[in-house]
C-alpha positions in Angstrom: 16.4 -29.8 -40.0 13.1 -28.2 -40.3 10.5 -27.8 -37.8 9.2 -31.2 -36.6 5.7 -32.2 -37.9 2.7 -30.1 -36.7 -0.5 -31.9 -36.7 -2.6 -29.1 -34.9 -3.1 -27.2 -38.0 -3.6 -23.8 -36.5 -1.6 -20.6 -37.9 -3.7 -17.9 -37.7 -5.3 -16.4 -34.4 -8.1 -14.0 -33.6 -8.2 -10.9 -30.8 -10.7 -13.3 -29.0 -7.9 -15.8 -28.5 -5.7 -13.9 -26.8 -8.9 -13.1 -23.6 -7.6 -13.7 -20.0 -8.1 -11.6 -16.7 -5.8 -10.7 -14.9 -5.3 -9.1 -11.7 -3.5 -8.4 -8.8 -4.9 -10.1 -5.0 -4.9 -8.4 -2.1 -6.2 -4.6 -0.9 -3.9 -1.4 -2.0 -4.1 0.5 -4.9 -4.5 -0.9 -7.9 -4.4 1.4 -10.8 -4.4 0.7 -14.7 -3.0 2.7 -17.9 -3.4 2.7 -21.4 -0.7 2.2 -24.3 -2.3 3.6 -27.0 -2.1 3.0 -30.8 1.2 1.6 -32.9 4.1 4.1 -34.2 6.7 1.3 -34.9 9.9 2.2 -33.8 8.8 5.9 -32.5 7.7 7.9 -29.8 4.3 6.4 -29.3 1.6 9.2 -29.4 -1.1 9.9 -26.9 -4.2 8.6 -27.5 -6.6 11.3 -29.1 -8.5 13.5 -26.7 -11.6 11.9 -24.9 -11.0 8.6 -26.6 -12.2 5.4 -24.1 -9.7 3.5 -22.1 -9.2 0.0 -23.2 -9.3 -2.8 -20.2 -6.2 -2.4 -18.0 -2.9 -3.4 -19.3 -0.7 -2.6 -17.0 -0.8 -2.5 -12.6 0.6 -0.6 -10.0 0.0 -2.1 -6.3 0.8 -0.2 -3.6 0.5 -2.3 -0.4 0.0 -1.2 3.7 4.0 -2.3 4.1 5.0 0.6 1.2 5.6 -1.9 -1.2 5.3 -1.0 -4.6 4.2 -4.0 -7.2 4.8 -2.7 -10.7 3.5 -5.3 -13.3 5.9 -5.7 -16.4 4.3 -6.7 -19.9 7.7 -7.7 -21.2 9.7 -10.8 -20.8 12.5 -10.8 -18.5 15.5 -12.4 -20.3 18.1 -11.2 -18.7 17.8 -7.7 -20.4 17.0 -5.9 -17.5 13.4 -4.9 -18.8 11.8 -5.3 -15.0 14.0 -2.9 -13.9 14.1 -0.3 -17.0 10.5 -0.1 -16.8 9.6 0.1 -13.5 12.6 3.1 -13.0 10.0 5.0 -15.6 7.2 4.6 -13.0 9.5 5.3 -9.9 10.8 8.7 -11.3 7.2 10.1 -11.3 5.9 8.4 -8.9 8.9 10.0 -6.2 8.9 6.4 -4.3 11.4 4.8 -2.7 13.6 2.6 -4.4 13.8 -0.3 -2.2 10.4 -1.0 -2.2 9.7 -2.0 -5.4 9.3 -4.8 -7.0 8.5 -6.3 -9.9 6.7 -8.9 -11.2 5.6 -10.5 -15.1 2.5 -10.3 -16.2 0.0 -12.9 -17.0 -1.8 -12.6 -20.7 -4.3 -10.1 -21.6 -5.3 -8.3 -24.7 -4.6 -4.9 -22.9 -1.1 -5.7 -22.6 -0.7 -6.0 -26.0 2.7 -4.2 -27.6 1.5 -1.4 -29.1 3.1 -1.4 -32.1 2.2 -5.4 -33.2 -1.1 -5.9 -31.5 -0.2 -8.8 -29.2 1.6 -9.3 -25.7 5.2 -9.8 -27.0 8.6 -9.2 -26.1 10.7 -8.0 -29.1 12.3 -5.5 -31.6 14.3 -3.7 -29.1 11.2 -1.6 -28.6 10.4 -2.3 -24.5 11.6 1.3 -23.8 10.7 3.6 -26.3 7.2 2.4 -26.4 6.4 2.7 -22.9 8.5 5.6 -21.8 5.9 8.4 -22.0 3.0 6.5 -20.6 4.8 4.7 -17.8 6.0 8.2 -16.5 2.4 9.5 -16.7 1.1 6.4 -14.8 3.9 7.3 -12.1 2.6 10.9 -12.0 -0.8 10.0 -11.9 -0.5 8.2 -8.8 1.6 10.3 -7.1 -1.2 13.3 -7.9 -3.5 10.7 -6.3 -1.8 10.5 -3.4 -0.7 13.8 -2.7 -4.6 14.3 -3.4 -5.8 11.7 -0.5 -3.2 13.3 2.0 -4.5 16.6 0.8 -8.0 15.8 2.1 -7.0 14.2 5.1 -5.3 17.3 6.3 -8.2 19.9 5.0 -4.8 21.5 3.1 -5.0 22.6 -0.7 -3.5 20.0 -3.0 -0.5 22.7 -3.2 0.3 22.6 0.0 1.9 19.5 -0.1 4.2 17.5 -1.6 5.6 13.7 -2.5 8.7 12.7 -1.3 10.8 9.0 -1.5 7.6 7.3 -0.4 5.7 9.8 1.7 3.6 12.9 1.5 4.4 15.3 3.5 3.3 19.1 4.6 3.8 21.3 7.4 1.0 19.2 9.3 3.4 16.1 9.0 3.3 13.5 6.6 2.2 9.9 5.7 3.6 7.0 3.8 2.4 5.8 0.4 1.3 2.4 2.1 -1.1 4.7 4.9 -3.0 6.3 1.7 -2.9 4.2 -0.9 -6.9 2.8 0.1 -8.4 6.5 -0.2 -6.4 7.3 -3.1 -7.6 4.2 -5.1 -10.9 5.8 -4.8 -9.7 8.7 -7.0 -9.9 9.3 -10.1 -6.6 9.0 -12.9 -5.8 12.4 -13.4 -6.0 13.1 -17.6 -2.9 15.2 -18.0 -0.4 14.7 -14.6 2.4 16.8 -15.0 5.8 15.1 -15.8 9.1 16.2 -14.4 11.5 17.4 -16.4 14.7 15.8 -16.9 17.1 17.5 -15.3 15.3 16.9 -12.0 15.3 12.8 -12.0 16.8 11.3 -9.7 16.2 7.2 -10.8 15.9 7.9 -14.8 19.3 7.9 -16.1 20.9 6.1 -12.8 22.3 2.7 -11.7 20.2 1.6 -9.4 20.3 -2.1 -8.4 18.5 -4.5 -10.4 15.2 -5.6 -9.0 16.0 -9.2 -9.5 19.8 -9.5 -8.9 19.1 -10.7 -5.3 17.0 -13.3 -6.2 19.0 -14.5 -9.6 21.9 -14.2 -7.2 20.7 -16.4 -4.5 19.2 -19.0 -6.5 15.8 -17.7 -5.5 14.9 -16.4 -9.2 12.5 -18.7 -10.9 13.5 -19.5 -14.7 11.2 -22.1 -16.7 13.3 -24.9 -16.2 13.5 -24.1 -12.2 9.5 -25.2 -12.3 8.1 -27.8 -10.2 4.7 -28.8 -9.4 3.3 -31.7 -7.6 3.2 -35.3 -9.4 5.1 -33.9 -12.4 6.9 -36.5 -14.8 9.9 -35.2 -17.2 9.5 -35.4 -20.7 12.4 -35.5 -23.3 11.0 -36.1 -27.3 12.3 -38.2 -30.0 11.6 -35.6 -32.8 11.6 -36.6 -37.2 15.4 -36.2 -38.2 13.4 -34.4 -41.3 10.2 -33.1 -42.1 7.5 -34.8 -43.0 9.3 -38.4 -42.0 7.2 -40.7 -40.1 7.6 -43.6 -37.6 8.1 -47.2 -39.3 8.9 -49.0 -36.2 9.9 -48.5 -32.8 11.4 -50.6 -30.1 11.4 -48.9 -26.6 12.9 -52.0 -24.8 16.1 -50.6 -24.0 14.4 -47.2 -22.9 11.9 -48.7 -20.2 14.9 -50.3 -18.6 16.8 -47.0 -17.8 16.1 -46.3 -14.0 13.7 -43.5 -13.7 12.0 -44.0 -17.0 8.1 -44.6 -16.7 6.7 -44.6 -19.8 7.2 -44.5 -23.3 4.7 -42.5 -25.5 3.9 -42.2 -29.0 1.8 -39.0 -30.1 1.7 -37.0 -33.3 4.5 -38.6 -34.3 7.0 -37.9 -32.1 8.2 -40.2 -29.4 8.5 -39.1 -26.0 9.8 -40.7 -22.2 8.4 -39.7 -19.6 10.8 -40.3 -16.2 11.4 -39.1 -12.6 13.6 -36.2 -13.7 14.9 -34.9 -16.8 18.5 -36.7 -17.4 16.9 -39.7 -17.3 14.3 -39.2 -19.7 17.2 -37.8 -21.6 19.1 -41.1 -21.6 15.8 -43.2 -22.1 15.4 -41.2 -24.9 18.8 -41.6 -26.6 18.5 -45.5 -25.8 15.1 -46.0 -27.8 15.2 -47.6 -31.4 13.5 -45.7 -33.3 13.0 -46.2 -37.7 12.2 -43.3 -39.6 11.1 -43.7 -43.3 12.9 -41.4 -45.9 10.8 -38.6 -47.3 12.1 -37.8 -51.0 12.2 -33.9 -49.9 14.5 -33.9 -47.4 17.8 -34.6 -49.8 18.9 -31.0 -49.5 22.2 -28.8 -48.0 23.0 -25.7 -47.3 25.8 -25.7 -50.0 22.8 -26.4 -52.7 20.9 -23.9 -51.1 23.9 -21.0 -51.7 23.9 -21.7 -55.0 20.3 -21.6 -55.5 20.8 -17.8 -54.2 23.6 -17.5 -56.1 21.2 -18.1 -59.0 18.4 -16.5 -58.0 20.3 -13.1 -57.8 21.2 -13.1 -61.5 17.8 -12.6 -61.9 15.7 -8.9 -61.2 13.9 -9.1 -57.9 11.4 -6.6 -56.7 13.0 -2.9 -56.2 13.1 -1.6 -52.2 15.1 1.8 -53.4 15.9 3.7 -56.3 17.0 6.8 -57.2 17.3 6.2 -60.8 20.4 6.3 -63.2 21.7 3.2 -61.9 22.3 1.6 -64.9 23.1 4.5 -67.3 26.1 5.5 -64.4 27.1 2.1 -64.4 27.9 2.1 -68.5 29.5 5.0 -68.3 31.5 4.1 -65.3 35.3 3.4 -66.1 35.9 1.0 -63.0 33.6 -1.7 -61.6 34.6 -3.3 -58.0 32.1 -6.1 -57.7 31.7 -8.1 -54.2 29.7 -11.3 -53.5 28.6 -12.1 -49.8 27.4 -15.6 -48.1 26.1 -15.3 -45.3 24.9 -18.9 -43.1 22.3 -20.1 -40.9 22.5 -19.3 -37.4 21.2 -20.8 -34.2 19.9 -18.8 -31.5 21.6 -20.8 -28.9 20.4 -19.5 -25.5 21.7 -20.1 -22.4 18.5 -22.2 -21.0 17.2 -24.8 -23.5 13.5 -24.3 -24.3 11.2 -25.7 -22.7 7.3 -25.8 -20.8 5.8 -27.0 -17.8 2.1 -27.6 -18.2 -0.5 -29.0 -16.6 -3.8 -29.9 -18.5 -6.2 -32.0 -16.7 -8.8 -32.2 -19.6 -11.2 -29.4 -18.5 -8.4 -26.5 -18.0 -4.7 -25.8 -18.8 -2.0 -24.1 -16.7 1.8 -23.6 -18.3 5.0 -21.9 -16.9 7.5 -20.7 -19.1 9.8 -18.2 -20.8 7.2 -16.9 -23.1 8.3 -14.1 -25.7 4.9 -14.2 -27.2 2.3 -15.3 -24.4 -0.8 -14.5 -25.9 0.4 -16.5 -29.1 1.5 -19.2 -26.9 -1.8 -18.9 -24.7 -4.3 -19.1 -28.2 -2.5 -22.2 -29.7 -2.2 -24.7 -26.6 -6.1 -23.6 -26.4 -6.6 -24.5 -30.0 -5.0 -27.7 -29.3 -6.4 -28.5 -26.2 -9.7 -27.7 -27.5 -10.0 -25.1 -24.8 -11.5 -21.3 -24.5 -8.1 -19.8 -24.1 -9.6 -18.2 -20.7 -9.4 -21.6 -19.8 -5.6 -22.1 -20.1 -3.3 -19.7 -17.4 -0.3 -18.7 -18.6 2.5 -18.0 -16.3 5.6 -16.3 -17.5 9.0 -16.9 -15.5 12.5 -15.5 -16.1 13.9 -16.8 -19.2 17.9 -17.5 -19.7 18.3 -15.8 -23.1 16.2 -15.8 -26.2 17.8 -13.7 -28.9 14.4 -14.0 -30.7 14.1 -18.2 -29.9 11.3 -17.6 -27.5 9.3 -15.6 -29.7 8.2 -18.9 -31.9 6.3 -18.3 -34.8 4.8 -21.5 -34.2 4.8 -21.7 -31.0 6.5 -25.2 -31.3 7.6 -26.6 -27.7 5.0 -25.1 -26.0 2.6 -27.0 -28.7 4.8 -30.0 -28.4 4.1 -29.9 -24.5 0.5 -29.4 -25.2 0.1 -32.0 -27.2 1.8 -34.6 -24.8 -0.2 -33.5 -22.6 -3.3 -34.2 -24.4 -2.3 -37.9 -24.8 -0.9 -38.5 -21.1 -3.2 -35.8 -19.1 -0.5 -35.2 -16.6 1.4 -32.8 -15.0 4.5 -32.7 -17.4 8.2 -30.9 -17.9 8.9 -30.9 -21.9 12.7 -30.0 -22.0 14.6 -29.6 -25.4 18.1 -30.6 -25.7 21.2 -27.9 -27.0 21.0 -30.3 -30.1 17.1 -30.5 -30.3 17.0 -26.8 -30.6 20.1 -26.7 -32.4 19.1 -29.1 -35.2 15.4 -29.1 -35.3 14.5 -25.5 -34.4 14.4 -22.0 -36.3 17.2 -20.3 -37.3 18.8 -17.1 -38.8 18.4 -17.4 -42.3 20.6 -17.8 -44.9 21.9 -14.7 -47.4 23.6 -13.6 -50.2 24.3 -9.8 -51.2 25.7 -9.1 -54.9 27.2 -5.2 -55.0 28.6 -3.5 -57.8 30.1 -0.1 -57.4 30.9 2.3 -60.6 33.6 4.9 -60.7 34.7 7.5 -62.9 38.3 7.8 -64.1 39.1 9.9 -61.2 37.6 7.3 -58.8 34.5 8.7 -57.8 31.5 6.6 -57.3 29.4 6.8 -59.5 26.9 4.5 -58.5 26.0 1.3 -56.1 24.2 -1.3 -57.0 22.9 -3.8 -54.6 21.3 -7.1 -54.7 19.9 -9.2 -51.6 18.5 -12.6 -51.7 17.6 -13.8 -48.3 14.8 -16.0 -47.4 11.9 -14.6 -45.1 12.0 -14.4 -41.5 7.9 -12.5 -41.4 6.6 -15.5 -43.9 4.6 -17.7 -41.7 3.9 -15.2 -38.7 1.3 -12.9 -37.5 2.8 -9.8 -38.5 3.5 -11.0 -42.4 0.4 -9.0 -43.8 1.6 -6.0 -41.8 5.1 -5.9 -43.0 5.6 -7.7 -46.5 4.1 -5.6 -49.0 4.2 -6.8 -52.7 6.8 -9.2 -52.1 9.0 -6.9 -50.0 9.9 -8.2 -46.8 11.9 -5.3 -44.6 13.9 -7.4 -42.7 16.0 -8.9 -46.2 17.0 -5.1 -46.8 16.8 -3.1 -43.6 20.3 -1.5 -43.4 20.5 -1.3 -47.3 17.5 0.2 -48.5 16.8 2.9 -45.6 20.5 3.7 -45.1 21.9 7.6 -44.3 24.9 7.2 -46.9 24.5 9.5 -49.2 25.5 7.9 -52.4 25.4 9.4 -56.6 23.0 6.6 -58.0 22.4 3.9 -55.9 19.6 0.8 -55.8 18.5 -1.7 -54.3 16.8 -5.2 -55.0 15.4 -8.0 -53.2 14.5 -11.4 -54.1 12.7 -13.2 -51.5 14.4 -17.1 -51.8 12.4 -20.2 -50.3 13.5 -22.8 -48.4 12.4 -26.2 -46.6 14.7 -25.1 -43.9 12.2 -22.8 -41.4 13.8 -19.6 -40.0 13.2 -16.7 -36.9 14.4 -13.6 -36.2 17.4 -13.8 -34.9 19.0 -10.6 -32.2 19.3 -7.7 -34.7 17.0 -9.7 -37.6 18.1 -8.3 -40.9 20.4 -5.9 -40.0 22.8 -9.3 -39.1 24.1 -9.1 -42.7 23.4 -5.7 -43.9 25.4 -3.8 -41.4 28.4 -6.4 -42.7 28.3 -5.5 -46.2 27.3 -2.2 -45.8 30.3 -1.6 -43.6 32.9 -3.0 -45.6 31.7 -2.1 -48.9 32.2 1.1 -47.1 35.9 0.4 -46.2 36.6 -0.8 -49.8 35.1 2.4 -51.5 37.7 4.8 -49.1 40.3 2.8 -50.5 39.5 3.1 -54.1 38.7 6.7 -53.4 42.1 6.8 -51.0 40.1 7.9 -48.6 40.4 7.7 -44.7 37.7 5.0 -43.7 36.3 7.7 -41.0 36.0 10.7 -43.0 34.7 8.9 -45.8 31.9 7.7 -43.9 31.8 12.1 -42.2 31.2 13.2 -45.5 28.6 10.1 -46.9 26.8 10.7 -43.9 27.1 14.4 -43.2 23.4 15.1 -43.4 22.9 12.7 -40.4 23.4 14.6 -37.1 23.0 11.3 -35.0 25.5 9.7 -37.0 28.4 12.6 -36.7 27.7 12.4 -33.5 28.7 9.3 -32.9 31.7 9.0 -35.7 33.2 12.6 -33.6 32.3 10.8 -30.2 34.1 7.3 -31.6 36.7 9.7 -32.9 37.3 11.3 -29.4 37.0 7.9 -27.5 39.8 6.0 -30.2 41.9 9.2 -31.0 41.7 7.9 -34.9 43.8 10.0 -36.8 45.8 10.9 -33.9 46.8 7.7 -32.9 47.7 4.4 -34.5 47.1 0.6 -33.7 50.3 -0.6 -31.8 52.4 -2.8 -33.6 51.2 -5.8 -35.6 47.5 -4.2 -34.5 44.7 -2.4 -36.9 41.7 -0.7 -36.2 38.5 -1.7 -38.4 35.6 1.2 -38.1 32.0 0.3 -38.6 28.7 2.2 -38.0 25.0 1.3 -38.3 21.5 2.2 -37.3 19.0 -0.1 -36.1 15.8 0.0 -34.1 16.4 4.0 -33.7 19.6 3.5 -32.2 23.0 4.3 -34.3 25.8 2.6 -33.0 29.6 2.6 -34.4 32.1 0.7 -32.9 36.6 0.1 -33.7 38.0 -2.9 -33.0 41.9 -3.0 -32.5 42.9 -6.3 -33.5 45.9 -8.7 -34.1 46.3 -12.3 -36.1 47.4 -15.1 -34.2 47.8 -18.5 -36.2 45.5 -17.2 -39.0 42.7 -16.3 -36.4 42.1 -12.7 -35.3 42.7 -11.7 -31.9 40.4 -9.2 -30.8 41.9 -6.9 -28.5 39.8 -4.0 -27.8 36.7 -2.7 -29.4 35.3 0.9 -28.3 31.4 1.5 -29.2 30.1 4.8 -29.2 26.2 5.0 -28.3 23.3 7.4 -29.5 20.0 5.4 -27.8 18.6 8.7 -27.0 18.6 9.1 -23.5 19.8 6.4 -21.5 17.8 5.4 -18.3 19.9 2.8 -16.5 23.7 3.2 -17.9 25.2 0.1 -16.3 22.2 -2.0 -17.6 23.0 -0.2 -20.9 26.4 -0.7 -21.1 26.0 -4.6 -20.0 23.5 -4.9 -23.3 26.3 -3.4 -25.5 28.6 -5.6 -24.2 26.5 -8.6 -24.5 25.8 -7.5 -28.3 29.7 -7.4 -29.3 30.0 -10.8 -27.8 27.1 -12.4 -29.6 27.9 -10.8 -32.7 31.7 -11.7 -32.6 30.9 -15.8 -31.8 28.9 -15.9 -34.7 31.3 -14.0 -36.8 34.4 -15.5 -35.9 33.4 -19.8 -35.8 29.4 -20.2 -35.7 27.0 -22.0 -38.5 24.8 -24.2 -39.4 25.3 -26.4 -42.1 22.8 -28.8 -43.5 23.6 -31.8 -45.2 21.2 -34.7 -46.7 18.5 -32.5 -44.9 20.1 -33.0 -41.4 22.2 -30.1 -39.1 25.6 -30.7 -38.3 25.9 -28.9 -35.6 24.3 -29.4 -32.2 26.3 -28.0 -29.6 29.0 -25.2 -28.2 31.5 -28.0 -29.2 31.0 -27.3 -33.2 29.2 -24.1 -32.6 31.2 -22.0 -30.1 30.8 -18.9 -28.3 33.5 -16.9 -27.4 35.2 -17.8 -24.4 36.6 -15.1 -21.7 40.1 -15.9 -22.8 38.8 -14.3 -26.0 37.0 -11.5 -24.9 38.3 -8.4 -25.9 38.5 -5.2 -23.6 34.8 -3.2 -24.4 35.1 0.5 -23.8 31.4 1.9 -24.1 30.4 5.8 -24.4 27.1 7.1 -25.1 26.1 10.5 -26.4 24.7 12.2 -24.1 21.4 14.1 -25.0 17.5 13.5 -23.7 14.5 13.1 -25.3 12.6 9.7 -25.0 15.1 6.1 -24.9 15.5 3.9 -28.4 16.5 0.4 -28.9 19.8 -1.2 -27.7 19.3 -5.0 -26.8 20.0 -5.5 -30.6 21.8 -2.5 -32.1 25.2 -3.6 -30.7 25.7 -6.9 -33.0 25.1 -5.4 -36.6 28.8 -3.1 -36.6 31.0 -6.1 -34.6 31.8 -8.2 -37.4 32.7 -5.6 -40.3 34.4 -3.7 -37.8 36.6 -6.5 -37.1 36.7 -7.7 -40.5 38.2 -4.5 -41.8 40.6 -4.7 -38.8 41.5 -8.2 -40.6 42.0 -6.6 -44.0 44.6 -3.7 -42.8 46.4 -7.1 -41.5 45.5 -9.6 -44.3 44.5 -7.4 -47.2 42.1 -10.4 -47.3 38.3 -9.1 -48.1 36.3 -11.2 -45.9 32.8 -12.1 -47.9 32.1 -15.4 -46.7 30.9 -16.0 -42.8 32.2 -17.3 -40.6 35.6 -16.0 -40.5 37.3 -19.2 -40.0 35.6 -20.3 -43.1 38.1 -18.2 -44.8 41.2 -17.7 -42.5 42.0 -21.1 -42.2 45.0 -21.1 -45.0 46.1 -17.8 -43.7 47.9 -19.3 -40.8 
C-alpha cells in the first residue's frame, strides 16, 4: 500500500532546522575539522585558501587513559563505517589501535554530508568523501602532539617523533593520553603532511572491527535494544490504503490481552500501548477496526505495468544522444527488440523500523537507526511544535537499511512523534515485517524497451533505449538538485552514462506516476539498468557471434578501469581457458556505480527449473581499498541481496493492498543456497570509491546469462521464478 496518512503537513525543511550542539564531556583533546564543499561522487576538494571554518563537524577525544574517541557522522548499519573511518584518522594519527573507539554522532549542521547538505548516511559515498580530510585531521593532531612533547623537552619539533600512541625522542617519551591537555591548546596546523601510501600500516589492513566485541556479546545497542524508564510499547493499526479513514472501532477484544494498557486513537491510526512489544502486537491484531473504501485505491501492480507499457510507446524526455538513431535504424537490415518488467521491491532489513522517544511537552529525546538524523530531528520538531534544539537525537546501531532508514518522509519516526503528542509518554513505536513490508516505500517499478539495428553483416548499427520508471528523488530534499527538466538520474543511471561504446545509440526517459510511494533502494537505479544493460550485452555477442567477454574488451576499450577488471575477472575465472563443468555455464556481467566498476561470473546449474548458483567470482576496482575483509564482507553481502531479489522477491499489489508481508512469500536466500563468492580487487591507490552498493547491479544478469547458455531462455521479466516455473 502507500504510505499511511500524514497529517503533519511538513515536506520541506530549512538549514535552521537541522541546529543542535553537540559535544563531547569530559577533559582531553577535543579537536574539530571541516568537510568542505559537494563534488558528488568525487574526490572532495579542499576548501579554498583562507576560507573560514564552519562549526565543528566532526571530534577527536583523546583521554588521560590513551583512549582515542573518534566521532563518526555516518550510520552504523552493519557496514563497517565506524571502523573504515576511524582507520583514516588512525593512519595519521600513528595511534594505537586498541585504543580507539568509536562512537555516532548526534545532529548538527557541521556534520552535514558534503555532497547533499544534510547529516545523512547514503550513496555509497562514506569513504570517498571523507578520506582526504579524515587523514589530515589524523596528521594534524599528531603534529599537535609531537608539538606539546616538543616544548616540554626544549627539543626542535624535528627532533621527535609519533609512534603507536607515544612521542618519543632521545630524552624519552610520553603517551598521547600525558599530552593531549597542552596540545589542545594548539593551534590546527593548515597543511599537516600526509603519509604516503606505501608507509600505512592501518589503511589497507584488517584490523578488528571496533564494534565486533560489543555486537558479539550482546553489549551493542541497536534501536530496538532501547529502554528507558516508564516506557510503554507501541504497535499501530495503520489505513490498509491511503487516504481511508476510521468508520468504527471496537477495542474490546484488545484491552483484554494481558499486558495491553491502553488503546489510542490519533491521526488516524490506531495504536496499543502494552508492557512489552508482543503484546501490543497481539492487542493490535485482536482490535476490530472498519475502514471506509476510498474510490482511489482500486489499483495493482499488473495495471500499473501496463500503464508503463503504454507510456513508453510514447517520446519521453532524451537523457543521451548521439544522433542518427533513427536514420541507422531504417537502414538497418535486422532489428532484435527486448522488453523488460521490472517489480517493486521491499527493503526488508534485518531489524524492523522503529523509534524510542520521549516527549514530555516542553522537550523531545528519540533513539534510533537514523539514516537521515537531521531530517528526522527537523520533522518530530515540526510536529511537536518544538525548536529542533529542543528535540535530542540519539543514533544507535541499526540492523540493515538498504536505503529504508533514509525515509523521505520520515514516517515512523513521525508516527512515534505523533503518538507521542497525544499520550505524552515515554514510548517504543515498533513496525511489524508486514507493516514495513506492505505499507512502507519501496523499489520502484520499471520497464526498459531496447531495439538494436544491424547491418547485413551483423554489426550494430544502433541502440535504442527506452526507460519508464517512476521517481525515487520526487518528494525528497534533494529533488531540485537532481531532476532537471523532467530528468530524474536515478531512471537512467547505467544507461545514459555508460562506457560502451556503441555506433548510434539513445536514450529516453519517461518519468511514470504512481499512488504507490517509493525509496531508494541499495544500488537505486542501477537495480535494473545494470540487468538490461548486461544482457542486452550478451544478446548482441551472439548476434555478432561474438565471445560475451571480448565483446564487452572491445565496447569498452577506452575504459582502463573497466579492462582492468574484465583482464583481472579473466585471470581469476580462466574464461577462455576453461569451461563450466558439465551441465554448468558461466554468465559474465560488468557495471559501474558510485565510482566503483564491478564485474562478476557466476557458474550455474538448473535444478527443477530453478537455477542453482554455484560460484560467482567478482572482480573489484573501488580504488584503494582500506579495510579488505570489511570490503570483501560488503561484496559478499551485495551478491546475496541482489540474487534474493532476482531469483523469488516482489511486491505485488492488488485492489490497492501488498501481498506480500514476510520472508515466507518474499524470501531471502538461504545458506543452503549460497553460492561459493570468490572476491579480487585491483590493486592500485589513490583515494577509496563506493562499494556498499556496487556489488548488486551485475548479480542478476550475470546469472541470467548463465541461465540462457542452459535454457536459451532470455530472461526479461523479474523475478526469475516468474518465468522459470514451466521450465522444470
Amino acid at each position: 500500500m502507500s504510505k499511511p496518512e500524514n497529517t503533519s503537513k511538513t515536506k520541506t525543511f530549512s538549514r535552521r532546522l537541522f541546529l543542535e550542539t553537540t559535544a563531547l564531556a569530559g577533559g582531553g583533546l577535543i579537536i574539530s575539522y571541516y568537510i568542505p564543499a559537494p563534488m558528488m561522487n568525487k574526490a572532495f576538494a579542499a576548501p579554498p585558501p583562507g576560507a573560514p571554518l564552519p562549526k565543528p563537524n566532526a571530534f577527536v577525544q583523546i583521554a588521560p587513559d590513551n583512549t582515542i574517541t573518534i566521532v563518526i557522522n555516518k550510520l552504523e548499519m552493519g557496514q563497517g563505517v565506524n571502523t573504515s573511518m576511524a582507520q583514516l584518522i588512525a593512519e595519521e594519527l600513528e595511534c594505537d589501535w586498541t585504543k580507539i573507539r568509536s562512537v555516532s554522532a548526534s545532529v548538527d549542521p557541521a556534520y552535514n554530508h558534503t555532497a547533499f547538505g544534510m547529516q545523512m548516511t547514503g550513496g555509497s559515498t562514506a569513504l570517498i568523501s571523507s578520506w582526504e580530510q579524515h587523514r589530515k585531521i589524523g596528521a594534524s593532531l599528531r603534529e599537535m602532539l609531537k608539538s606539546a612533547a616538543a616544548t616540554r623537552w626544549g627539543l626542535p619539533i624535528a627532533q621527535v617523533n609519533a609512534q603507536n600512541g607515544f612521542v618519543v625522542s632521545k630524552k624519552g617519551k610520553f603517551s598521547y593520553g600525558e599530552l593531549a591537555e597542552e596540545a589542545g591548546k594548539l593551534p590546527l596546523p593548515e597543511k599537516p603532511a600526509l603519509k604516503n601510501e606505501k608507509d600505512f600500516k592501518i589503511i589497507g589492513k584488517n584490523v578488528n572491527r571496533v564494534d565486533a566485541a560489543d555486537k558479539s556479546n550482546g553489549k551493542a545497542i541497536f534501536g530496538i535494544d532501547v529502554r528507558i524508564p516508564g516506557m510503554l510499547y507501541a504497535v499501530v493499526a495503520k489505513p490498509p490504503l491511503e487516504g481511508a479513514k476510521i468508520k468504527s472501532m471496537d477495542k474490546k477484544a484488545a484491552t483484554k490481552v494481558p499486558g495491553v494498557v491502553d488503546v489510542v486513537e490519533f491521526y488516524g491510526r490506531v495504536a496499543v500501548l502494552a508492557r512489552n512489544t508482543h503484546a501490543a502486537k497481539v492487542g493490535r491484531d485482536a482490535l476490530q477496526v472498519k475502514w471506509d473504501n476510498p474510490t482511489n485505491g482500486k489499483f495493482s501492480s499488473d495495471g500499473l505495468m501496463e500503464n508503463f507499457r503504454a507510456q513508453a510507446k510514447e517520446k519521453g524526455k532524451i537523457a543521451k544522444d548521439t544522433g542518427g538513431v533513427d536514420e541507422a535504424m531504417k537502414l538497418a537490415k535486422k532489428t532484435v527488440t527486448a522488453e523488460y518488467e521490472f517489480p517493486y521491491l521491499a527493503h526488508a532489513a534485518m531489524e524492523p523500523m522503529n523509534c524510542t522517544i520521549n516527549y514530555d511537552g516542553k522537550k523531545c529525546e528519540m533513539w534510533s537507526g537514523h539514516q537521515m538524523p537531521g531530517v528526522d530531528q527537523a520533522v518530530v520538531a515540526a510536529a511537536l511544535k518544538l525548536k529542533p534544539a529542543d528535540v535530542k537525537v540519539n543514533v544507535v546501531y541499526a540492523g540493515g537499511s538498504f536505503g529504508r532508514r533514509a525515509s523521505k518522509s520520515s514516517d515512523y519516526v513521525l508516527e512515534a512523534a505523533e503518538l507521542a503528542k497525544v499520550v505524552k509518554k515515554p514510548l517504543k513505536v515498533t513496525w511489524t515485517r508486514e507493516d514495513d513490508m506492505r505499507g512502507g516505500f519501496y523499489r520502484p517499478m520499471n520497464f526498459h524497451r531496447v531495439a538494436m539495428g544491424f547491418d547485413d553483416k551483423n554489426k550494430l548499427l544502433a541502440w535504442d533505449h527506452k526507460i519508464v520508471g517512476q521517481t525515487v528523488i520526487g518528494g525528497s530534499a534533494f529533488e531540485g538538485m537532481m531532476v532537471k527538466d523532467g530528468l530524474e538520474p536515478t531512471i537512467f543511471e547505467g544507461v545514459a552514462d555508460s562506457h560502451y561504446q556503441f555506433p548510434k545509440f539513445r536514450c529516453d526517459q519517461t518519468r511514470a506516476t504512481s499512488p504507490v510511494t517509493t525509496l531508494w533502494w541499495r544500488s537505486v537505479g542501477h537495480t535494473h539498468t545494470a540487468y538490461v544493460m548486461e544482457t542486452m550485452i550478451d544478446e548482441l555477442a551472439e548476434a555478432s557471434g561474438k565471445d560475451p567477454l571480448q565483446l564487452r574488451k572491445e565496447l569498452l576499450a577506452k575504459s582502463e578501469r573497466h579492462m582492468r577488471v574484465l583482464n583481472l575477472l579473466e585471470k581469476e575465472t580462466g574464461w577462455g581457458k576453461k569451461k563450466a563443468p558439465k551441465g554448468r555455464a558461466w554468465g559474465l556481467a560488468i557495471h559501474e556505480s558510485f565510482s566503483s566498476v564491478v564485474g562478476q561470473v557466476a557458474e550455474v546449474s538448473m535444478v527443477d527449473g530453478m537455477p542453482k548458483i554455484h560460484k560467482v567470482w567478482a572482480a573489484v576496482d573501488c580504488g584503494l581499498v582500506v579495510n579488505p575483509d570489511q570490503a570483501k564482507t560488503q561484496v559478499e553481502g551485495a551478491i546475496v541481496y541482489g540474487l534474493s531479489a532476482a531469483l523469488h522477491q516482489h511486491v505485488q499489489f492488488k485492489d490497492g493492498q501488498a501481498l506480500q508481508g514476510n520472508f515466507n512469500d518474499y524470501p531471502v536466500m538461504r545458506m543452503i543456497d549460497m553460492p561459493e563468492v570468490k572476491v579480487a580487487f585491483v590493486q592500485g591507490g589513490g583515494s577509496p570509491t563506493g562499494l556498499g552498493e556496487p556489488g548488486v547491479p551485475p548479480a542478476a544478469p550475470a546469472v541470467a546469462n548463465a541461465i540462457y547458455k542452459l535454457t536459451k531462455k532470455r530472461l526479461r521479466s523479474l523475478p526469475f521464478s516468474k518465468e522459470l516455473k514451466g521450465l522444470a
